[in-house]
C-alpha positions in Angstrom: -72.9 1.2 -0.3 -70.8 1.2 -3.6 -70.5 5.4 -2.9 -69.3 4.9 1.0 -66.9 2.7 -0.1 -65.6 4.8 -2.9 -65.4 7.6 -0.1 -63.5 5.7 2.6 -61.0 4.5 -0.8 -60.7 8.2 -1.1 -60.0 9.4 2.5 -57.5 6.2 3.2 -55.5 7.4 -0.2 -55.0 10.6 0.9 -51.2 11.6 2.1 -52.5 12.8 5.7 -53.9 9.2 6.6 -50.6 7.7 5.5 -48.6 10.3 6.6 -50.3 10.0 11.0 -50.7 6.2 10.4 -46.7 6.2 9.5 -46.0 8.3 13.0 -48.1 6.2 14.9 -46.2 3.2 14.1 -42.5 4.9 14.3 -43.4 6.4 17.6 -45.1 3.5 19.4 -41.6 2.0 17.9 -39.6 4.4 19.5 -41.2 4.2 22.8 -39.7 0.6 23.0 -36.5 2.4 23.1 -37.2 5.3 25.5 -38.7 3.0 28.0 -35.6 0.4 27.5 -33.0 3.4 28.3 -34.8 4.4 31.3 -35.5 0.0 32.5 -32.2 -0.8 31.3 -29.4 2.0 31.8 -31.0 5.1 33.5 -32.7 3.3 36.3 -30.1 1.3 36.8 -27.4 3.8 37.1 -29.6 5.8 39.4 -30.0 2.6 41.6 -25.5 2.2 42.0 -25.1 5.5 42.4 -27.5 6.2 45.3 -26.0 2.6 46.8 -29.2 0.3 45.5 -29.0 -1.7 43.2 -29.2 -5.9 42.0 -26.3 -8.2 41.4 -27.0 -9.2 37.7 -24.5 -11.3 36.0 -24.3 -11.5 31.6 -22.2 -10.8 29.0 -23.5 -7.0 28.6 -24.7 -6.4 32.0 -22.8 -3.7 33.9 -23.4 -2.9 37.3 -27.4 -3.8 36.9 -27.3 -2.0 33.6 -28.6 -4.1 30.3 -27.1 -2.8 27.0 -28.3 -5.9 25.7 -32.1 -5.2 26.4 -31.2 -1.5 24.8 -29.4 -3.1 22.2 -32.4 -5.1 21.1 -34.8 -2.3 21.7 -32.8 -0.1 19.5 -32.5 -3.4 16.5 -36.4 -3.8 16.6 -37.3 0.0 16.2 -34.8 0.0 13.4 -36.4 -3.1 12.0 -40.5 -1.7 12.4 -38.9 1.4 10.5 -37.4 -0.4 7.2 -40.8 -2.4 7.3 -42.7 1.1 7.7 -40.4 2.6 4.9 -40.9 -0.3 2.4 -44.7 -0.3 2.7 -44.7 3.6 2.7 -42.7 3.0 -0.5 -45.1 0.5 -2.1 -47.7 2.7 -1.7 -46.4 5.8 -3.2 -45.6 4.0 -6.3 -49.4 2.1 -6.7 -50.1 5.9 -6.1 -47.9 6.9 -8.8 -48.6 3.7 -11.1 -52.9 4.9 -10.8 -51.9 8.3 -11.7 -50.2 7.3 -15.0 -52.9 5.1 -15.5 -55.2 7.8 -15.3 -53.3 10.3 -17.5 -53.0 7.8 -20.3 -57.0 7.1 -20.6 -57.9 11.1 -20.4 -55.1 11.6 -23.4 -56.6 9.1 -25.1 -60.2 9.8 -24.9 -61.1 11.5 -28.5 -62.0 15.7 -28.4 -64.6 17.5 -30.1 -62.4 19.5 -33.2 -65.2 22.6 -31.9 -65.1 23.2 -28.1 -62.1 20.4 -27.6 -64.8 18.7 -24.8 -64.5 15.0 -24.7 -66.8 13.2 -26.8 -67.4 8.8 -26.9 -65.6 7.6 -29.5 -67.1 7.2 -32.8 -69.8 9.8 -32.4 -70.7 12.2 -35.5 -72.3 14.8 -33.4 -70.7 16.7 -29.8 -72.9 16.1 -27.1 -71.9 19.4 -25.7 -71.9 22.1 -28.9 -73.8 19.7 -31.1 -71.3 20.2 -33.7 -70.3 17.9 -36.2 -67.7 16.0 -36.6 -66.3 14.6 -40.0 -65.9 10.7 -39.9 -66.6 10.3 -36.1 -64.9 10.9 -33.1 -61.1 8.8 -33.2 -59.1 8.3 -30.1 
């Protein structure tokens, strides 16, 4: 079980799975706002000019058009966006953070002085070459 979830770890890192997960949520997003242009102004429009049409009365309703609704529309994609951004952000730097992390305990680990292959610290002998090594291995 430990290996499975080391493997889904693995695939839900990866930049591809962010990357589609990130367009999903921007485009369901902006869908809001296409289907708010077409409710609210488009339709609307459409419905005066062919002589339909409702009698709608509000501060930013304009012959049955509502800039409000497309207004709002536009406000909440723009709000799901910096949301998106700022966990899109978080994760690239726990990305980059790991990475460091990871560089800093390979340099550390000690090296054989005969084939350079990493050896435990404090060994006298390489498990690789079997050569020896003066005073132990030191990080």
């Amino acid at each position: 079980m430990s290996k499975y979830m080391d493997e889904f770890k693995e695939f839900i890192s990866q930049g591809n799975v962010m990357d589609m997960a990130v367009g999903v949520i921007i485009g369901g997003a902006f869908t809001s706002i296409v289907t708010s242009l077409t409710d609210d102004i488009i339709n609307p429009l459409i419905n005066t000019i062919t002589g339909g049409g409702t009698d709608m009365a509000g501060s930013l309703v304009i012959y049955g058009m509502d800039f409000g609704a497309f207004i709002s529309a536009i406000i909440n994609f723009l709000i799901v966006a910096f949301i998106v951004f700022n966990m899109v952000k978080a994760v690239n730097k726990l990305k980059e953070t790991l990475a460091k992390e990871e560089a800093a305990e390979e340099a550390a680990a000690p090296a054989c002085p005969h084939c350079l292959e990493e050896v435990k610290e404090g060994a006298t002998r390489c498990p690789h070459c079997g050569g020896e090594i003066p005073g132990g291995a030191k990080a």
